[in-house]
PDB file of N, H, CA, C and O in Angstrom:
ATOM      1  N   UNK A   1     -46.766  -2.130  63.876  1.00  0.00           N
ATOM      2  CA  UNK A   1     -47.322  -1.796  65.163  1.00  0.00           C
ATOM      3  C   UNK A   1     -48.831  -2.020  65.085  1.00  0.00           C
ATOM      4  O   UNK A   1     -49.581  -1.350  64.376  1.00  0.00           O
ATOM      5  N   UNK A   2     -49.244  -3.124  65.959  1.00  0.00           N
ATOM      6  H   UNK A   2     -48.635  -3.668  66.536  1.00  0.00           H
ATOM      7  CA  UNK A   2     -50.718  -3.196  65.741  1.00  0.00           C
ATOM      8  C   UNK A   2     -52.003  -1.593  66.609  1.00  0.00           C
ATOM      9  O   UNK A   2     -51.951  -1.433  67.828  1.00  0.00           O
ATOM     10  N   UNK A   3     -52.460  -1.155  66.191  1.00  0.00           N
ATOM     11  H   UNK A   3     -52.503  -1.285  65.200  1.00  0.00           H
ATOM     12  CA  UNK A   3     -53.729   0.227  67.311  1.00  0.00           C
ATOM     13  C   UNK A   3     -54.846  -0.747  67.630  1.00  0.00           C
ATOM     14  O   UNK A   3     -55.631  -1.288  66.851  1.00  0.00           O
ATOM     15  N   UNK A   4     -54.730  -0.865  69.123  1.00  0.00           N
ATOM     16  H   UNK A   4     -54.092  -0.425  69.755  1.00  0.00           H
ATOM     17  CA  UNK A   4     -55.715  -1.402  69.511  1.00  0.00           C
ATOM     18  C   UNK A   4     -56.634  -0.975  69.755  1.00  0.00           C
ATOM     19  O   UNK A   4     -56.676   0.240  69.946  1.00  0.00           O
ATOM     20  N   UNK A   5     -57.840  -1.788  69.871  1.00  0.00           N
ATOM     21  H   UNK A   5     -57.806  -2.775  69.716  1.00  0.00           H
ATOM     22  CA  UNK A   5     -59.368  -1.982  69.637  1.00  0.00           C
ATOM     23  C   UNK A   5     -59.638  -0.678  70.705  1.00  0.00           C
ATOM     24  O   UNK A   5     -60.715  -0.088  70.616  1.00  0.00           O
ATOM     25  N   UNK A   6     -58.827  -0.329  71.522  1.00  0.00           N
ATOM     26  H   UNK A   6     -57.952  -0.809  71.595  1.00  0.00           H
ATOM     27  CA  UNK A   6     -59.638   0.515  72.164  1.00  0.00           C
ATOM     28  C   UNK A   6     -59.562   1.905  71.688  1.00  0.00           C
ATOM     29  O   UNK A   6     -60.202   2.820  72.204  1.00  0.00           O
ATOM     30  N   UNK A   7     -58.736   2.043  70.658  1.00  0.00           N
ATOM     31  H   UNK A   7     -58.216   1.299  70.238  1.00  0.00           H
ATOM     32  CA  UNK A   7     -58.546   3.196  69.735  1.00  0.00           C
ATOM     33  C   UNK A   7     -59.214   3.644  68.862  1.00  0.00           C
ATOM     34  O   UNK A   7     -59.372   4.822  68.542  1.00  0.00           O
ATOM     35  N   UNK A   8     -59.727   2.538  68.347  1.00  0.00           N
ATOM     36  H   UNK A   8     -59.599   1.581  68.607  1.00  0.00           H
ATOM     37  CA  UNK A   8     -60.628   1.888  66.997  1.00  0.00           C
ATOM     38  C   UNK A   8     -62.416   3.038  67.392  1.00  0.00           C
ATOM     39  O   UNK A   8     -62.971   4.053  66.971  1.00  0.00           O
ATOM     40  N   UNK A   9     -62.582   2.152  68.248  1.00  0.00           N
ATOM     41  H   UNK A   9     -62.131   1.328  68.590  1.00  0.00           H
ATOM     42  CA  UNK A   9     -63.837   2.456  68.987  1.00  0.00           C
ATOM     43  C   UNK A   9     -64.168   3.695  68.716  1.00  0.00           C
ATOM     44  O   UNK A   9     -63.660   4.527  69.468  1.00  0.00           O
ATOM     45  N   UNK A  10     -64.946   4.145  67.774  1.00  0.00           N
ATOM     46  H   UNK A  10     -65.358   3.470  67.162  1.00  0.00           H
ATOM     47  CA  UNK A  10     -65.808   5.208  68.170  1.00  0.00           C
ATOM     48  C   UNK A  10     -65.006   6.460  67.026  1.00  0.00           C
ATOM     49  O   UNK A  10     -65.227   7.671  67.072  1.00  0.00           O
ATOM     50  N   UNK A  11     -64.271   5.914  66.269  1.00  0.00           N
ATOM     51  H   UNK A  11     -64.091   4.931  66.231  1.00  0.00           H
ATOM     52  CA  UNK A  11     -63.446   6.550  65.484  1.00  0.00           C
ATOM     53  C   UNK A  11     -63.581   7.482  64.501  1.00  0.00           C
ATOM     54  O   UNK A  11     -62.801   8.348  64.103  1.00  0.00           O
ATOM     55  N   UNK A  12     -65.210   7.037  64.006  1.00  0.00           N
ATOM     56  H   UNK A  12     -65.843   6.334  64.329  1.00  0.00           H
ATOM     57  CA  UNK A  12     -66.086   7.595  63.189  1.00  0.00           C
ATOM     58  C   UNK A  12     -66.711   9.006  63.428  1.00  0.00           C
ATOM     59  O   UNK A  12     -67.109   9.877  62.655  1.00  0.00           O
ATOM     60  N   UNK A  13     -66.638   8.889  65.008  1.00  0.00           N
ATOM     61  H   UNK A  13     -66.314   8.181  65.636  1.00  0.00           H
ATOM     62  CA  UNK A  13     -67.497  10.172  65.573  1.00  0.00           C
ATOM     63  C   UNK A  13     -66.525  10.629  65.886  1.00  0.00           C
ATOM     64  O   UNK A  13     -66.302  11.416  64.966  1.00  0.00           O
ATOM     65  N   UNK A  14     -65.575  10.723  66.703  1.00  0.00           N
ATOM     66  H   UNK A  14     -65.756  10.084  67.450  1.00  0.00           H
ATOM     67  CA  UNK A  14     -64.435  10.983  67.676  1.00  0.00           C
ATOM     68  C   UNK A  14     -63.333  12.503  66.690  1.00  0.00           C
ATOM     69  O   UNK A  14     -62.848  12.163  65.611  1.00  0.00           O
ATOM     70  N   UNK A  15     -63.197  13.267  66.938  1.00  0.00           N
ATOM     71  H   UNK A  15     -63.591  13.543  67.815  1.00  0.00           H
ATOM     72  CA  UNK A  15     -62.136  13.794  66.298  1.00  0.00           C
ATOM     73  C   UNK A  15     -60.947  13.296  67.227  1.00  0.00           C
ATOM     74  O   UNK A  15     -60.147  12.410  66.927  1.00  0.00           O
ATOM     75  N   UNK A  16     -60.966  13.812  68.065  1.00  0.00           N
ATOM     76  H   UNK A  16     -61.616  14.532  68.309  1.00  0.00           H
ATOM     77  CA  UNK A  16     -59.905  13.306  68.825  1.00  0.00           C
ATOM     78  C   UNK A  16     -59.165  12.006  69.078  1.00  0.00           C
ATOM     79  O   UNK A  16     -58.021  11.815  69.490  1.00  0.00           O
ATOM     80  N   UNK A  17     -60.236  11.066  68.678  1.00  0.00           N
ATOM     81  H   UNK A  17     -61.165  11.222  68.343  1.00  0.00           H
ATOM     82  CA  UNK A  17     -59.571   9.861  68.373  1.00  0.00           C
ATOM     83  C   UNK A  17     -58.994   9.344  67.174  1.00  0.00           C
ATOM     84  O   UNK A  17     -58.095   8.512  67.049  1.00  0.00           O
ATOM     85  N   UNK A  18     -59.767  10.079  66.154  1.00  0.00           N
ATOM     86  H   UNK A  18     -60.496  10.756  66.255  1.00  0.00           H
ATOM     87  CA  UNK A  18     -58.763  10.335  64.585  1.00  0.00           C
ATOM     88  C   UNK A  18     -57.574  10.803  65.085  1.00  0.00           C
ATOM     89  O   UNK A  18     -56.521  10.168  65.148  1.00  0.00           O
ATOM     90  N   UNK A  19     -57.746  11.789  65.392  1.00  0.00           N
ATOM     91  H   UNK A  19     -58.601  12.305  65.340  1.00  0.00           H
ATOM     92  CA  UNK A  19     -56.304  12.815  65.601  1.00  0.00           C
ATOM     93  C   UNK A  19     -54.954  11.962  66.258  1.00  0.00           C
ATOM     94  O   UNK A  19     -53.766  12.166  66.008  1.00  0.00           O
ATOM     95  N   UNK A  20     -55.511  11.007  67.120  1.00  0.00           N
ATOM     96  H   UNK A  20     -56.475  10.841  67.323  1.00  0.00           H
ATOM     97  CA  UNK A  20     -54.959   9.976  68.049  1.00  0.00           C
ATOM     98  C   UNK A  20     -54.106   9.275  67.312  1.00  0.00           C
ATOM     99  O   UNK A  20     -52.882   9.301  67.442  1.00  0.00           O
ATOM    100  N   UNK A  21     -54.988   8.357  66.184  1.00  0.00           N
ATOM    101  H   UNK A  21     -55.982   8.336  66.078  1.00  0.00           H
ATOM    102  CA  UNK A  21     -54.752   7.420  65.313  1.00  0.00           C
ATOM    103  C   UNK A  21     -54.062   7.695  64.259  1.00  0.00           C
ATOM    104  O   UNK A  21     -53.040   7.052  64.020  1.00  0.00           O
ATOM    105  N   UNK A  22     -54.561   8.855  63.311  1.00  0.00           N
ATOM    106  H   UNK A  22     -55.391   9.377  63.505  1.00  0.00           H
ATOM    107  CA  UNK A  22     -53.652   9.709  62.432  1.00  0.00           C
ATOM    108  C   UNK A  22     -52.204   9.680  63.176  1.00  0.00           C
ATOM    109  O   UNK A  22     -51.354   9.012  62.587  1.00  0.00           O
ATOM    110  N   UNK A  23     -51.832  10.265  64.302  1.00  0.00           N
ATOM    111  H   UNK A  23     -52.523  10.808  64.781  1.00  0.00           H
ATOM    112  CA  UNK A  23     -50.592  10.206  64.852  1.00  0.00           C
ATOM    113  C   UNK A  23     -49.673   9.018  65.000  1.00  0.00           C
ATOM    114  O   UNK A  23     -48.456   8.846  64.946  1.00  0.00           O
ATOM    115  N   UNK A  24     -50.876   8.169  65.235  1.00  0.00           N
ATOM    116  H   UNK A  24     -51.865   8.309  65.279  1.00  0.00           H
ATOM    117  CA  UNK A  24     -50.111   6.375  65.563  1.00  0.00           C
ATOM    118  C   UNK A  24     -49.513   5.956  64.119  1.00  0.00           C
ATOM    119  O   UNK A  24     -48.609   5.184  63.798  1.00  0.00           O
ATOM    120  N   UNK A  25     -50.420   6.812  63.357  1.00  0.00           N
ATOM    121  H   UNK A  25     -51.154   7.439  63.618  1.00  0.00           H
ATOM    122  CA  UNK A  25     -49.874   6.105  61.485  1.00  0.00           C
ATOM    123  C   UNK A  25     -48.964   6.669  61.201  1.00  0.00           C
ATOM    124  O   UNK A  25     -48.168   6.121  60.440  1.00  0.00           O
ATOM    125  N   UNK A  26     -48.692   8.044  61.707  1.00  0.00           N
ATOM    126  H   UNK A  26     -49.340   8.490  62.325  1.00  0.00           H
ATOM    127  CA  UNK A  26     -48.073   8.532  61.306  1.00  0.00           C
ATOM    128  C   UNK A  26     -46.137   8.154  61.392  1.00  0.00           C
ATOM    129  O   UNK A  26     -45.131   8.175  60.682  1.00  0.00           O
ATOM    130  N   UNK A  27     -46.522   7.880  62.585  1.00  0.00           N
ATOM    131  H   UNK A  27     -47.339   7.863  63.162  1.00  0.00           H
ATOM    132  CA  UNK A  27     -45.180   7.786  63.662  1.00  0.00           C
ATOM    133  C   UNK A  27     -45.163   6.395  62.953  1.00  0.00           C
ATOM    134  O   UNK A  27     -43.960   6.133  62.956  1.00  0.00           O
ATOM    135  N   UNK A  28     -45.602   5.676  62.536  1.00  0.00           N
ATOM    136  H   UNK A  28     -46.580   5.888  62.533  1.00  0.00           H
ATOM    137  CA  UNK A  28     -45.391   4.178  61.828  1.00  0.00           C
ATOM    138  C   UNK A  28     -44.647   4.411  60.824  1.00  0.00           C
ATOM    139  O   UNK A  28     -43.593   3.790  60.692  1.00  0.00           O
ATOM    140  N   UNK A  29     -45.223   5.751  59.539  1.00  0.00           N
ATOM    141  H   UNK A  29     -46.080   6.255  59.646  1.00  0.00           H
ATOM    142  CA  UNK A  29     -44.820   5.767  58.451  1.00  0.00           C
ATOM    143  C   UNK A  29     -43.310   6.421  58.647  1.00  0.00           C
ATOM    144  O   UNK A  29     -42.426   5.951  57.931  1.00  0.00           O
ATOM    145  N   UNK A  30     -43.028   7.276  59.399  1.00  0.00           N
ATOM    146  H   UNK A  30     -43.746   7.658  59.981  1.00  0.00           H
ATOM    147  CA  UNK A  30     -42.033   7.827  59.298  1.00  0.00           C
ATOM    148  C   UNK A  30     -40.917   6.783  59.623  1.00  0.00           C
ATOM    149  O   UNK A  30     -40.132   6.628  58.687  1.00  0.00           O
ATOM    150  N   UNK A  31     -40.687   6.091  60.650  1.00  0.00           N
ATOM    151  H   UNK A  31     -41.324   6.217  61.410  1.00  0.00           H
ATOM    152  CA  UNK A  31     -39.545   5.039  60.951  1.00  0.00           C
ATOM    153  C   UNK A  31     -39.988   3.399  60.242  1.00  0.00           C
ATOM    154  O   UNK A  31     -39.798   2.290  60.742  1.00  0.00           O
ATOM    155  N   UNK A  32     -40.651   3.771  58.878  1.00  0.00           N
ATOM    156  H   UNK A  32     -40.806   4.672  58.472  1.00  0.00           H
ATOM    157  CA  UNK A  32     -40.512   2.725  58.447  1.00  0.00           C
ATOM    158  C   UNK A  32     -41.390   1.439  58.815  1.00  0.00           C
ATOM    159  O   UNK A  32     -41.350   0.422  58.122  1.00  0.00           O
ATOM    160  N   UNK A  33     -42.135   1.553  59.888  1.00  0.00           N
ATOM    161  H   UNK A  33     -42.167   2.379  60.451  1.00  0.00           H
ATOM    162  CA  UNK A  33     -43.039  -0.023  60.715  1.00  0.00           C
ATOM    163  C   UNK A  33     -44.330  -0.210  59.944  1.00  0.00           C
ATOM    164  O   UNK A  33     -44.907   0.783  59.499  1.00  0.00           O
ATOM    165  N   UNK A  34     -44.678  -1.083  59.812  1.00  0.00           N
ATOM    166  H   UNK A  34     -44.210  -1.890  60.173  1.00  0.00           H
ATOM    167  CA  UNK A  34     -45.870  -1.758  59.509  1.00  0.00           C
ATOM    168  C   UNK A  34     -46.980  -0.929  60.850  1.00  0.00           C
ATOM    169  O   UNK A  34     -46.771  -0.482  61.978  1.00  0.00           O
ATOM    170  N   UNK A  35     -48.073  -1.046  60.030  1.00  0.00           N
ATOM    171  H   UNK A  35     -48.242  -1.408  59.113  1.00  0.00           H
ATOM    172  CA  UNK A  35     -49.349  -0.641  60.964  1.00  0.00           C
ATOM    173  C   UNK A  35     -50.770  -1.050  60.803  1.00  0.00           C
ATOM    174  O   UNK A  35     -51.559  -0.554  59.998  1.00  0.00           O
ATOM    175  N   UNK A  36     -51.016  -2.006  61.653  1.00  0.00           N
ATOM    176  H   UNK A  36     -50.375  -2.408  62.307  1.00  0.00           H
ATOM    177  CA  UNK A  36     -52.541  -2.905  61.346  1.00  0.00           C
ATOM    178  C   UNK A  36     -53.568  -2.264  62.493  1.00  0.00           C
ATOM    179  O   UNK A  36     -53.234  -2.178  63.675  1.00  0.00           O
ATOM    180  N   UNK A  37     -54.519  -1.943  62.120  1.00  0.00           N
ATOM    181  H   UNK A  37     -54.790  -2.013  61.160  1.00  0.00           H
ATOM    182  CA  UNK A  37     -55.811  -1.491  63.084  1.00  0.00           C
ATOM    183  C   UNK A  37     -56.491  -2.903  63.620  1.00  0.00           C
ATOM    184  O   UNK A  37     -57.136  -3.710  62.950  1.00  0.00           O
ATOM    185  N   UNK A  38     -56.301  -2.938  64.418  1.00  0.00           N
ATOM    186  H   UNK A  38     -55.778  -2.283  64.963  1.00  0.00           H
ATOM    187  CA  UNK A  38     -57.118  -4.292  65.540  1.00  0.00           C
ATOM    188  C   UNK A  38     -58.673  -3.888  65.832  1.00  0.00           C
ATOM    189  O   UNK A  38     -58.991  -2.725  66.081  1.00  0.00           O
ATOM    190  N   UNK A  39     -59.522  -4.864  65.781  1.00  0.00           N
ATOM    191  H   UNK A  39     -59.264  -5.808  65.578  1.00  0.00           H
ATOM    192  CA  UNK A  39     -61.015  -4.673  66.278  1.00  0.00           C
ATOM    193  C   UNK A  39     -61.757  -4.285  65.329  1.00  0.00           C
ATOM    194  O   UNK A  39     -62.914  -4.319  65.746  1.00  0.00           O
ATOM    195  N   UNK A  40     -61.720  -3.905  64.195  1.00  0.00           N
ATOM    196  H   UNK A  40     -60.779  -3.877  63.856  1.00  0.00           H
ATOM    197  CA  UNK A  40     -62.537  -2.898  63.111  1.00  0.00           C
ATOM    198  C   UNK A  40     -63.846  -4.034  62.978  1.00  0.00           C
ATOM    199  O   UNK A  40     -63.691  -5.124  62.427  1.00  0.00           O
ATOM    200  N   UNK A  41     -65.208  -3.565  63.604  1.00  0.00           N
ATOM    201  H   UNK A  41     -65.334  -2.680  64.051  1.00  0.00           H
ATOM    202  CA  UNK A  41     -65.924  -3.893  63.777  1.00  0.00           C
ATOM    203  C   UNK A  41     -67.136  -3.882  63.138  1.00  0.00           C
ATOM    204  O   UNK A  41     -68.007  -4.732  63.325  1.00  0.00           O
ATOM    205  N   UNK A  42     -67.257  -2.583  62.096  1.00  0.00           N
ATOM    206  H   UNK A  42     -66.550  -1.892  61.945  1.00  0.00           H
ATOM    207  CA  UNK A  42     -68.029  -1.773  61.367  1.00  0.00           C
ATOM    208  C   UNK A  42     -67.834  -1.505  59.968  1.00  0.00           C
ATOM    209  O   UNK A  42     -66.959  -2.268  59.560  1.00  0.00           O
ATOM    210  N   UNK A  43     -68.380  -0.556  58.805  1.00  0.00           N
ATOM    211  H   UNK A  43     -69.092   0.064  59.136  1.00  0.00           H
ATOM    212  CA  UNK A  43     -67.899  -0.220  58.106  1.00  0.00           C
ATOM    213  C   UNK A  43     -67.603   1.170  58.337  1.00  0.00           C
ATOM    214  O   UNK A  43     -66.637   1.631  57.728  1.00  0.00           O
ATOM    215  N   UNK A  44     -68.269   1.936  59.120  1.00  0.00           N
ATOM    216  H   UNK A  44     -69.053   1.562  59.615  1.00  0.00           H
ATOM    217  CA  UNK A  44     -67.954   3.878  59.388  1.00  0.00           C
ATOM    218  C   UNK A  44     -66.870   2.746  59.581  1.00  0.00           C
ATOM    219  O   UNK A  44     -66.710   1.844  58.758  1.00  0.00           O
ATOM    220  N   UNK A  45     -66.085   2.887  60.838  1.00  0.00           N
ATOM    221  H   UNK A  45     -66.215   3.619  61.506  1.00  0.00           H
ATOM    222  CA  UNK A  45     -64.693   2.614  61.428  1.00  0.00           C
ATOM    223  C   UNK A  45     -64.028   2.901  60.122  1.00  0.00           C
ATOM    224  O   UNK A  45     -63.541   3.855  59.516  1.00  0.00           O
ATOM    225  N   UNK A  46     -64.354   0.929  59.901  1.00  0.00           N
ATOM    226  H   UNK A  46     -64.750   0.154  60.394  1.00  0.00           H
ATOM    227  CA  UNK A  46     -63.245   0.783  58.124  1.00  0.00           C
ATOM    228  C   UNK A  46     -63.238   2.111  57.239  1.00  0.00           C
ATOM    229  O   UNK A  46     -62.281   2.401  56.522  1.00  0.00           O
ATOM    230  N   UNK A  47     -64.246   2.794  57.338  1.00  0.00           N
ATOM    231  H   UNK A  47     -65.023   2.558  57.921  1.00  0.00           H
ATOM    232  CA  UNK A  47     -64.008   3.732  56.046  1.00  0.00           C
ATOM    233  C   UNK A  47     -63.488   4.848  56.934  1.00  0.00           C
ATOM    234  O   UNK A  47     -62.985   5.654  56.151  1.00  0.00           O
ATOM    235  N   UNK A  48     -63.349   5.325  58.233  1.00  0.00           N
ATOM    236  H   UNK A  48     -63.758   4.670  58.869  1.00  0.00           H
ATOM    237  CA  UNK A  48     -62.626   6.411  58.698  1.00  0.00           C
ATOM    238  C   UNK A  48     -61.465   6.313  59.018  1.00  0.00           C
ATOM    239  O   UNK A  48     -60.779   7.287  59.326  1.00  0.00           O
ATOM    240  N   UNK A  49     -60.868   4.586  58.990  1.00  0.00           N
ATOM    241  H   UNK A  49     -61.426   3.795  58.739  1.00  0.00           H
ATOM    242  CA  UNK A  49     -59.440   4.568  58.526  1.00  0.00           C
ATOM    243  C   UNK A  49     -58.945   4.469  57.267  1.00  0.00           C
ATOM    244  O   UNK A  49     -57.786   4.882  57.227  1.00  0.00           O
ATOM    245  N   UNK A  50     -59.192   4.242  56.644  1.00  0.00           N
ATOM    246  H   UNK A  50     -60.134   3.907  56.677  1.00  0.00           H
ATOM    247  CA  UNK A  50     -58.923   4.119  54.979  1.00  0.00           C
ATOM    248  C   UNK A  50     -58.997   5.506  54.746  1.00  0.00           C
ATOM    249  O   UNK A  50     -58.378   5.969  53.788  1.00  0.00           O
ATOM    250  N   UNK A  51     -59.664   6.240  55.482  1.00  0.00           N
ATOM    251  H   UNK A  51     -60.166   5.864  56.260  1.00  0.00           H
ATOM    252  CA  UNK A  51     -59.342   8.208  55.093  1.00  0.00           C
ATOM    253  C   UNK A  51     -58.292   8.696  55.502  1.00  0.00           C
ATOM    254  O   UNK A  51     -57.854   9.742  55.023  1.00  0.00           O
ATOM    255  N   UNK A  52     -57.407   7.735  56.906  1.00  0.00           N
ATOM    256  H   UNK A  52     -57.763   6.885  57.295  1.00  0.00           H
ATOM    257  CA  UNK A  52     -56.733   8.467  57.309  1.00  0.00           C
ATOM    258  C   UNK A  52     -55.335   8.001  56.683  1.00  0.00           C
ATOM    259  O   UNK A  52     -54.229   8.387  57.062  1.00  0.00           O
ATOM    260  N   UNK A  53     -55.656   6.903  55.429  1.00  0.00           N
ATOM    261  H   UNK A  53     -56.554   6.589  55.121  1.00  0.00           H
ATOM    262  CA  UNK A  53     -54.149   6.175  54.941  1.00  0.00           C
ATOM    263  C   UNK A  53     -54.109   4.881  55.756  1.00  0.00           C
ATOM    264  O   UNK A  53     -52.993   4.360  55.770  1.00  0.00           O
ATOM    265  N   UNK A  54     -54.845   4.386  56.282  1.00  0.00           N
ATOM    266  H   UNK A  54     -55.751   4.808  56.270  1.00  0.00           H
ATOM    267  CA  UNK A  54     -54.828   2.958  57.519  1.00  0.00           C
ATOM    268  C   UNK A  54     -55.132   1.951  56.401  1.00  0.00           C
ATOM    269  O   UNK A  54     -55.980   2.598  55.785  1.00  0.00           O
ATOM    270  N   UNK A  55     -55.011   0.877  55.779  1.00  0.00           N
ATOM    271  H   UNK A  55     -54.323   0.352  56.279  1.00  0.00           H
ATOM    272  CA  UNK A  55     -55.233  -0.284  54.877  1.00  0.00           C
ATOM    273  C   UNK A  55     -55.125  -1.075  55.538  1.00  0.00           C
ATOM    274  O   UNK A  55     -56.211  -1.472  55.959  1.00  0.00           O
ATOM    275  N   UNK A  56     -54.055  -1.732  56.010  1.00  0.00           N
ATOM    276  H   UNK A  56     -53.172  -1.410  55.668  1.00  0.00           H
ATOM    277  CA  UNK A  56     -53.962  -3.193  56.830  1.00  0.00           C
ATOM    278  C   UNK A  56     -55.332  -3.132  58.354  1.00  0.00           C
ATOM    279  O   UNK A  56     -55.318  -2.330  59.289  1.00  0.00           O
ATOM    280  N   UNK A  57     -56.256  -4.147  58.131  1.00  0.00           N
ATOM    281  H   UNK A  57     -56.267  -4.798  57.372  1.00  0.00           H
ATOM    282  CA  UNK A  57     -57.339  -3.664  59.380  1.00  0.00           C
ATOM    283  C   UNK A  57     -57.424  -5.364  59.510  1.00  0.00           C
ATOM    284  O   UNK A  57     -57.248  -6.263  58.687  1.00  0.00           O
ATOM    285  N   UNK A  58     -57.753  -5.354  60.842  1.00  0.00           N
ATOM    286  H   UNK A  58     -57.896  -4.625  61.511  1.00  0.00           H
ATOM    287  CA  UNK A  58     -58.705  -7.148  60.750  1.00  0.00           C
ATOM    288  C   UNK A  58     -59.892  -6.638  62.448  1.00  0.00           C
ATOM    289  O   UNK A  58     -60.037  -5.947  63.456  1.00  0.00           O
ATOM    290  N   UNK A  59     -60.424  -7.748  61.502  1.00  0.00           N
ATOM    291  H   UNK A  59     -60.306  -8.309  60.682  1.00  0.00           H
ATOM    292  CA  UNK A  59     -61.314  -7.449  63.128  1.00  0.00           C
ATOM    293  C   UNK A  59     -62.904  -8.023  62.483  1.00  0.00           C
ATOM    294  O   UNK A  59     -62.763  -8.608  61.409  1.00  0.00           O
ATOM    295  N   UNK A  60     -64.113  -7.951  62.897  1.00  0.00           N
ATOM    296  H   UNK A  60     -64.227  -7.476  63.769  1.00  0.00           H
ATOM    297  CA  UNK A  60     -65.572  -8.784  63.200  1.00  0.00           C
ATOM    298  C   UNK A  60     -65.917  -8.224  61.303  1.00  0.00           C
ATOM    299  O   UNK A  60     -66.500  -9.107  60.673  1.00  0.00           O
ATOM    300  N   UNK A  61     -65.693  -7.289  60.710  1.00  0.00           N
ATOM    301  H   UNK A  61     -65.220  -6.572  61.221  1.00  0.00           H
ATOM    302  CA  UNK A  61     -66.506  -6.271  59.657  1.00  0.00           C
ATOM    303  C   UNK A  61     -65.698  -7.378  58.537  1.00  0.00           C
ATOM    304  O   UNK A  61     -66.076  -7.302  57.368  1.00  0.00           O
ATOM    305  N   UNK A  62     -64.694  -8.312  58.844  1.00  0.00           N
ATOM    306  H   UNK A  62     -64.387  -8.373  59.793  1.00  0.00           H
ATOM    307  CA  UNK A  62     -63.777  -8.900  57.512  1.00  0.00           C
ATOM    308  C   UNK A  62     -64.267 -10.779  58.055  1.00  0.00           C
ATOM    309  O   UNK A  62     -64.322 -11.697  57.237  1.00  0.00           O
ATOM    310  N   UNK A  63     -64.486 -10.904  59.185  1.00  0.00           N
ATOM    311  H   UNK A  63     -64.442 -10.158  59.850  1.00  0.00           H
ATOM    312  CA  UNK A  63     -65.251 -12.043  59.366  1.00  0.00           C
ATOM    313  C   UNK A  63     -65.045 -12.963  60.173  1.00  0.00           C
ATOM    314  O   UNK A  63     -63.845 -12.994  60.444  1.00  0.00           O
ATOM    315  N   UNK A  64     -65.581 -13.686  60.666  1.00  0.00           N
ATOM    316  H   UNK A  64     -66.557 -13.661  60.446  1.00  0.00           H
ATOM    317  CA  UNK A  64     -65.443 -14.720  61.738  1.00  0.00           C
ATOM    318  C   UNK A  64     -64.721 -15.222  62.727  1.00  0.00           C
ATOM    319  O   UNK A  64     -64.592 -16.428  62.518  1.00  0.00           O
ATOM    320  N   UNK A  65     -64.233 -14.926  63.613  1.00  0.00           N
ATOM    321  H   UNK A  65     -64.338 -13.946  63.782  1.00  0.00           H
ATOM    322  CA  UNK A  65     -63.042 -15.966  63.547  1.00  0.00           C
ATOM    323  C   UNK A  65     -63.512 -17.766  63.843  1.00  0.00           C
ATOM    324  O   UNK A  65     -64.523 -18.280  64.321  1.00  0.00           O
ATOM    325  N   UNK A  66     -62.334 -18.284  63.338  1.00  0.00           N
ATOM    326  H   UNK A  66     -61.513 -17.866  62.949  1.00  0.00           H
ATOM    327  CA  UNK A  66     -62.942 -19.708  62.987  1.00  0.00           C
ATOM    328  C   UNK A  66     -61.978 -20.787  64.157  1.00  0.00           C
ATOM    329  O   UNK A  66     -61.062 -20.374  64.868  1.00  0.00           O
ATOM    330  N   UNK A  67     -62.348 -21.840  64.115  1.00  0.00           N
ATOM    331  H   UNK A  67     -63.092 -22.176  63.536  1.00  0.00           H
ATOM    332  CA  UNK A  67     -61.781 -22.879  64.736  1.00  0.00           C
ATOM    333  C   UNK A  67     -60.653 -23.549  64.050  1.00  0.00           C
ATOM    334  O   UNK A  67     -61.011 -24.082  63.000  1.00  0.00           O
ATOM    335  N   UNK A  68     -59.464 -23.673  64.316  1.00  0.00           N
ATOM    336  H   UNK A  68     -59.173 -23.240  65.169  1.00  0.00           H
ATOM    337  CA  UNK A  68     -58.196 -24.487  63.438  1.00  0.00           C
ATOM    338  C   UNK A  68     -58.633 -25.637  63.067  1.00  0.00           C
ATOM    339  O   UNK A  68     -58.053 -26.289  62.198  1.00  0.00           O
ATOM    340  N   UNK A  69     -60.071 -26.181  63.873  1.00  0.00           N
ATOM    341  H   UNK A  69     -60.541 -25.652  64.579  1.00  0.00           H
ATOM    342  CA  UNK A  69     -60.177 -27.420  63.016  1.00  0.00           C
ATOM    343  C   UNK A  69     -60.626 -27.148  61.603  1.00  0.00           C
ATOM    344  O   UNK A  69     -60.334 -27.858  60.641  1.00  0.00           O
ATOM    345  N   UNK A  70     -61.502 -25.846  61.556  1.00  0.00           N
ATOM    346  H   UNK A  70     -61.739 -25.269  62.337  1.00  0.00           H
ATOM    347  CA  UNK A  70     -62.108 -25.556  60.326  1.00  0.00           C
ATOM    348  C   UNK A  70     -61.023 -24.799  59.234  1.00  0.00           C
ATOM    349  O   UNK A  70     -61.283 -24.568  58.053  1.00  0.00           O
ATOM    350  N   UNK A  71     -60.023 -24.546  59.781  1.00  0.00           N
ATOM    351  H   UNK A  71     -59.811 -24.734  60.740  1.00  0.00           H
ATOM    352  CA  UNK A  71     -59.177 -23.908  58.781  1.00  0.00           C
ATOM    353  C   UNK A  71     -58.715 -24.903  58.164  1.00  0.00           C
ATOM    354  O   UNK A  71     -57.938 -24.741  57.223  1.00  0.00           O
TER     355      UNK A  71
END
């Protein structure tokens, strides 16, 4: 299940949006689904999911996105 960017946002400060997200992982881990954080823009973010058990992340803080000609 990908948490989108608008979840992401502000995650660092937010309890309530931890609390949000913690829940989204949670409900992932229990029935088994994959769970990637979309948008991670920062490093607070990255490191206030990696507290909450979140690993799979992509988004601007891991790099570029590129052109298929350049891939």
């Amino acid at each position: 299940m990908k948490i989108p960017r608008k979840f992401i946002v502000g995650i660092d400060k937010d309890q309530k949006q931890k609390l949000f997200v913690s829940a989204m992982h949670q409900y992932c881990e229990q029935f088994g689904l994959g769970c990637i954080a979309e948008g991670v823009e920062n490093e607070a973010e990255k490191q206030a999911l990696h507290e909450l058990g979140i690993h799979l992340m992509q988004g601007y803080v891991f790099g570029l996105p590129i052109s298929e000609v350049n891939v």
